[in-house]
C-alpha positions in Angstrom: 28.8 -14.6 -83.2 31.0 -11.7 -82.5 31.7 -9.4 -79.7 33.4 -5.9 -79.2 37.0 -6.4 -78.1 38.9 -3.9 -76.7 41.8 -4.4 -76.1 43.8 -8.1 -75.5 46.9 -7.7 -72.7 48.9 -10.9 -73.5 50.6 -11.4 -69.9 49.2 -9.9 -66.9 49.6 -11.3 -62.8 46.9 -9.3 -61.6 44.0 -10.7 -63.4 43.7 -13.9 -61.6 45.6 -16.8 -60.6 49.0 -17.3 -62.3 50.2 -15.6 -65.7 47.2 -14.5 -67.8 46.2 -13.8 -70.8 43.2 -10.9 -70.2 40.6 -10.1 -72.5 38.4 -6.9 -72.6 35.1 -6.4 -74.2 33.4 -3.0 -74.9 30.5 -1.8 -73.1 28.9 -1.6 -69.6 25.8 -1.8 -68.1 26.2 0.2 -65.2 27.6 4.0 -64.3 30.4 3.7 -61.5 31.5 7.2 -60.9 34.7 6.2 -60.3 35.4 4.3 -63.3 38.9 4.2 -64.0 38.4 3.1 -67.7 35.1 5.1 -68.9 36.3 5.0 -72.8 35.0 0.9 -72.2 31.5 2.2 -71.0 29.5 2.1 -74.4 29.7 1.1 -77.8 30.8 3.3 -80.3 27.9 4.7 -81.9 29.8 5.9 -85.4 29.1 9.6 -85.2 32.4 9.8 -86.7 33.7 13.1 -84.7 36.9 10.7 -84.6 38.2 10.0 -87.9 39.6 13.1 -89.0 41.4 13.6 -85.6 43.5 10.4 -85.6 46.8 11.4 -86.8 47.8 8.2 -87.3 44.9 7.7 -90.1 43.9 4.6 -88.3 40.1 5.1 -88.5 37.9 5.1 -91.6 34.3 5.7 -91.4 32.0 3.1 -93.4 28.3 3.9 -93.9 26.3 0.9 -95.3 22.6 0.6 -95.7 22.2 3.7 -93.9 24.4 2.4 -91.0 27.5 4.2 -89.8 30.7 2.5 -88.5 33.7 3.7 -87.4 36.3 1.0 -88.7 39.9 0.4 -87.0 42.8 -0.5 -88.3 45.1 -1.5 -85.2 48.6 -1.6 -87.3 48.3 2.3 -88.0 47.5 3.2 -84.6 50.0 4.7 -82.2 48.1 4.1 -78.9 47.8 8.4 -78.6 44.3 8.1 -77.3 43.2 11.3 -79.4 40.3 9.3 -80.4 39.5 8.4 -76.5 40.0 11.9 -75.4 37.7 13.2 -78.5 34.5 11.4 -77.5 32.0 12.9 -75.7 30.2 9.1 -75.5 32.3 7.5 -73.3 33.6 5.1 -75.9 36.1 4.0 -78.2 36.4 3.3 -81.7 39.4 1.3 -81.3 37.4 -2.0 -80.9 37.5 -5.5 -83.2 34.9 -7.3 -83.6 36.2 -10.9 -83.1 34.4 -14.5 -82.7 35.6 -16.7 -80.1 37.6 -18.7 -82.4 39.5 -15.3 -84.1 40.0 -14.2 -80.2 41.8 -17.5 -79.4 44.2 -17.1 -81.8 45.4 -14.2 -80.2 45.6 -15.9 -76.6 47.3 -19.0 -78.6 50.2 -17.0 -79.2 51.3 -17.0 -75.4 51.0 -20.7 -75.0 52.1 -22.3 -72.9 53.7 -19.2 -71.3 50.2 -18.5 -69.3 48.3 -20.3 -66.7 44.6 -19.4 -68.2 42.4 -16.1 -69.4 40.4 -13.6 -68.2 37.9 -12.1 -69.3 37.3 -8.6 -68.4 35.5 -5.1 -69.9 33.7 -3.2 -69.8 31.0 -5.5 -68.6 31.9 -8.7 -70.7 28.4 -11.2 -69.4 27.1 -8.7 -71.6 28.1 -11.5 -73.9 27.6 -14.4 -72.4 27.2 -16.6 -75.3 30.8 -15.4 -76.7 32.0 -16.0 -73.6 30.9 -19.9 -73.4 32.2 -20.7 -76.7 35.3 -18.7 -75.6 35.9 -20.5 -72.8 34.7 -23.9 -74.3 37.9 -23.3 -76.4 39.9 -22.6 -73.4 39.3 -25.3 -71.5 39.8 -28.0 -74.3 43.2 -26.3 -74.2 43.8 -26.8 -70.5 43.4 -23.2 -69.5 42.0 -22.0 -66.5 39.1 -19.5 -67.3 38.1 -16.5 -64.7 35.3 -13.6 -65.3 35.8 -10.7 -64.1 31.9 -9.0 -63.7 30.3 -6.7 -61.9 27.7 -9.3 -61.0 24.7 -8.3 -62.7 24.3 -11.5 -65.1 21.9 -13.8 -63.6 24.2 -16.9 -63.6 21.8 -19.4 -63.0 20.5 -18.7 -66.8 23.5 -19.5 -68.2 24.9 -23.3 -66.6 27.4 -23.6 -69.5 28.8 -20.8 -69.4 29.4 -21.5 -65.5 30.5 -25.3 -66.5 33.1 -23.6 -68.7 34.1 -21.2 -66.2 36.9 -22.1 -63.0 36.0 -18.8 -61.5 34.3 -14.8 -61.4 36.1 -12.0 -59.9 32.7 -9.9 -58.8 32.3 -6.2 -57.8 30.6 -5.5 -54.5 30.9 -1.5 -55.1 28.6 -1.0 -52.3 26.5 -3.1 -49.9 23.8 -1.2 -48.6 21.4 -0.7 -52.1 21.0 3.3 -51.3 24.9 3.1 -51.6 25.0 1.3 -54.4 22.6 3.4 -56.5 24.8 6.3 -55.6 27.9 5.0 -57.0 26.5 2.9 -60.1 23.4 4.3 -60.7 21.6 1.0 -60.2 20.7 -1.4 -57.6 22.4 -4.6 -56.2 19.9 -7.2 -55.1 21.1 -9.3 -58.4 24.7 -9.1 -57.3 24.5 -9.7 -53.9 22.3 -13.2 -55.0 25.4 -14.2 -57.6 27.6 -13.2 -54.4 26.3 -16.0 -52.9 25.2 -18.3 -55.5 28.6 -18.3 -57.0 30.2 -18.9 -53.3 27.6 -21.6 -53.0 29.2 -23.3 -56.4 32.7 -22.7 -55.5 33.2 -20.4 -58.2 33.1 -17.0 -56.6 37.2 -16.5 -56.8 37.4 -13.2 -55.7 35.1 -10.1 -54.4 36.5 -6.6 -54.6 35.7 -3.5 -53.4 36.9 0.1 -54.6 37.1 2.6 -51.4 36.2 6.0 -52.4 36.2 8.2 -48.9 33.4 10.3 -49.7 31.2 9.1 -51.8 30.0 6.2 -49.9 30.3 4.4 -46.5 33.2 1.7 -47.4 33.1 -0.2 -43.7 29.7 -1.0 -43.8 30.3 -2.2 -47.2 33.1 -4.5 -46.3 31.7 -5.8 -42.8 28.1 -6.8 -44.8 30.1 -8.8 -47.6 32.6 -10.1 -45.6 29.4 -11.6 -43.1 27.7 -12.8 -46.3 30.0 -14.8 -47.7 32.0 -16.1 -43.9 29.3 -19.2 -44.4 30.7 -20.0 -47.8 34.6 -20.0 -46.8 34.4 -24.3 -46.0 33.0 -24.6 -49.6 36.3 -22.5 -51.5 38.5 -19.7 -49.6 37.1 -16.3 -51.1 39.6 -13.7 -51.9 38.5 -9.9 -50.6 40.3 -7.5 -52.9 40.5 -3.8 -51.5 41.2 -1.5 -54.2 42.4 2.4 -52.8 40.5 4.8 -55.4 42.8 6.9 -57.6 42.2 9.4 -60.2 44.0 8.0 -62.8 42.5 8.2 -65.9 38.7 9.1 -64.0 36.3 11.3 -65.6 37.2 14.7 -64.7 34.5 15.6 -63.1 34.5 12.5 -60.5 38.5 13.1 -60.3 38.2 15.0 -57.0 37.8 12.2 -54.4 40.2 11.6 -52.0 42.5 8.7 -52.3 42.4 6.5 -49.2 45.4 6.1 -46.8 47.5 3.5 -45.7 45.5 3.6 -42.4 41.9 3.1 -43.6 42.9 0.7 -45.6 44.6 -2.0 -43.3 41.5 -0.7 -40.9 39.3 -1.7 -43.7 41.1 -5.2 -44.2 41.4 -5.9 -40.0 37.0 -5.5 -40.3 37.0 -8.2 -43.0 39.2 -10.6 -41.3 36.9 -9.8 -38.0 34.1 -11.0 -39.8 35.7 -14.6 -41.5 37.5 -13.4 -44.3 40.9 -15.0 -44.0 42.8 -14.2 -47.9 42.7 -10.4 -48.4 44.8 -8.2 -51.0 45.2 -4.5 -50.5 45.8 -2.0 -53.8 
């Protein structure tokens, strides 16, 4: 089996515990407004509009049994995100399609100078069979293994793929579902029951939150998730992430947010440690 890779970032501190290796597959399931990667959104769907714009020359366009496919060729291209800037999709053609043991090689390389792998997207339990063979891999190799989801997986389909995995960095965008429709587009009851099954488990690592003043009601948010998941702290100490919202690299017409201060952030933090969250990182 195959899946749409990304991009591969050999060394990154931020993706988990330790140095990582971090892995990102193409393709979401949901519609954050604030994404700050959109280009990973959906697979490219080969229109083509692309090709001739690369001045590198590192797409080609294949059609085959009627089916057209933009095809990459990663040593020609200069990383000028013409392509990404071109698509009116919200894609990229600048995707492999790799098995588990072809994306392996590439974290081999930077053994032993990591810790484990991460596995991000996109929405990557949009593969979740790549991902246990992946991680199968991983682990007979004595690396820690982390997903980083948005929680909309049922986990409890998929026990290998949690047997193979140490632990998920999930997205708790919003708590209350009206909020949550508003910023994804969809609703939350799924995550909120992997929020706690994964706590449960001891594999719920981290939960994050992006704070978008404006667009949603980011205290309620952090107070209900931090009170969901208090009971779970005795089984493995949860990590609450709180991410400040920038519009960095944004679709332009969600660019116009505010970006969240100092002060409602550390506010934001003091409500989670009032309600039994204890190891909390602000960004």
């Amino acid at each position: 089996m195959k899946a749409p890779v990304n991009k591969i970032i050999p060394f990154s501190a931020v993706d988990g515990p330790g140095n990582r290796t971090s892995v990102f597959l193409q393709g979401c399931n949901i519609d954050c407004l604030y994404c700050h990667n959109p280009e990973t959104r959906k697979v490219c769907m080969g229109c083509g509009d692309c090709v001739e714009a690369c001045p590198a020359g590192a797409l080609s366009l294949s059609e085959t049994g009627g089916n057209r496919r933009v095809l990459f060729d990663p040593s020609k291209c200069v990383s000028c995100d013409t392509c990404i800037h071109l698509c009116t999709h919200d894609a990229s053609p600048r995707i492999l399609y790799m098995t588990p043991e072809e994306t392996f090689k590439k974290i081999a390389r930077q053994i032993p100078f990591i810790r484990g792998v991460t596995v991000s997207g996109g929405e990557c339990t949009l593969y979740p069979e790549f991902l246990t063979e992946l991680f199968a891999i991983c682990k007979e190799q004595g690396l820690n293994t982390m997903l980083d989801s948005n929680g909309t997986l049922d986990f409890r389909q998929y026990p290998d793929l949690l047997k193979a995995t140490d632990g998920v960095m999930l997205d708790i965008k919003a708590f209350p579902e009206e909020d949550h429709k508003k910023v994804t587009g969809a609703g939350n009851q799924k995550i909120l029951e992997n929020a706690r099954y994964l706590a449960s488990l001891g594999k719920l690592f981290e939960v994050r939150t992006v704070v978008v003043p404006g667009l949603f009601d980011p205290e309620s948010t952090i107070r209900a998730a931090s009170a969901m998941l208090k009971p779970f702290q005795a089984v493995n100490q949860i990590q609450y992430k709180i991410i400040a919202y920038r519009p960095m690299g944004v679709r332009a017409e969600y660019a116009g947010f505010p970006v969240p201060g100092e002060a409602l952030l550390n506010h934001l933090a003091d409500i989670a440690r009032e309600e039994g969250m204890e190891k909390i990182v602000i960004i």
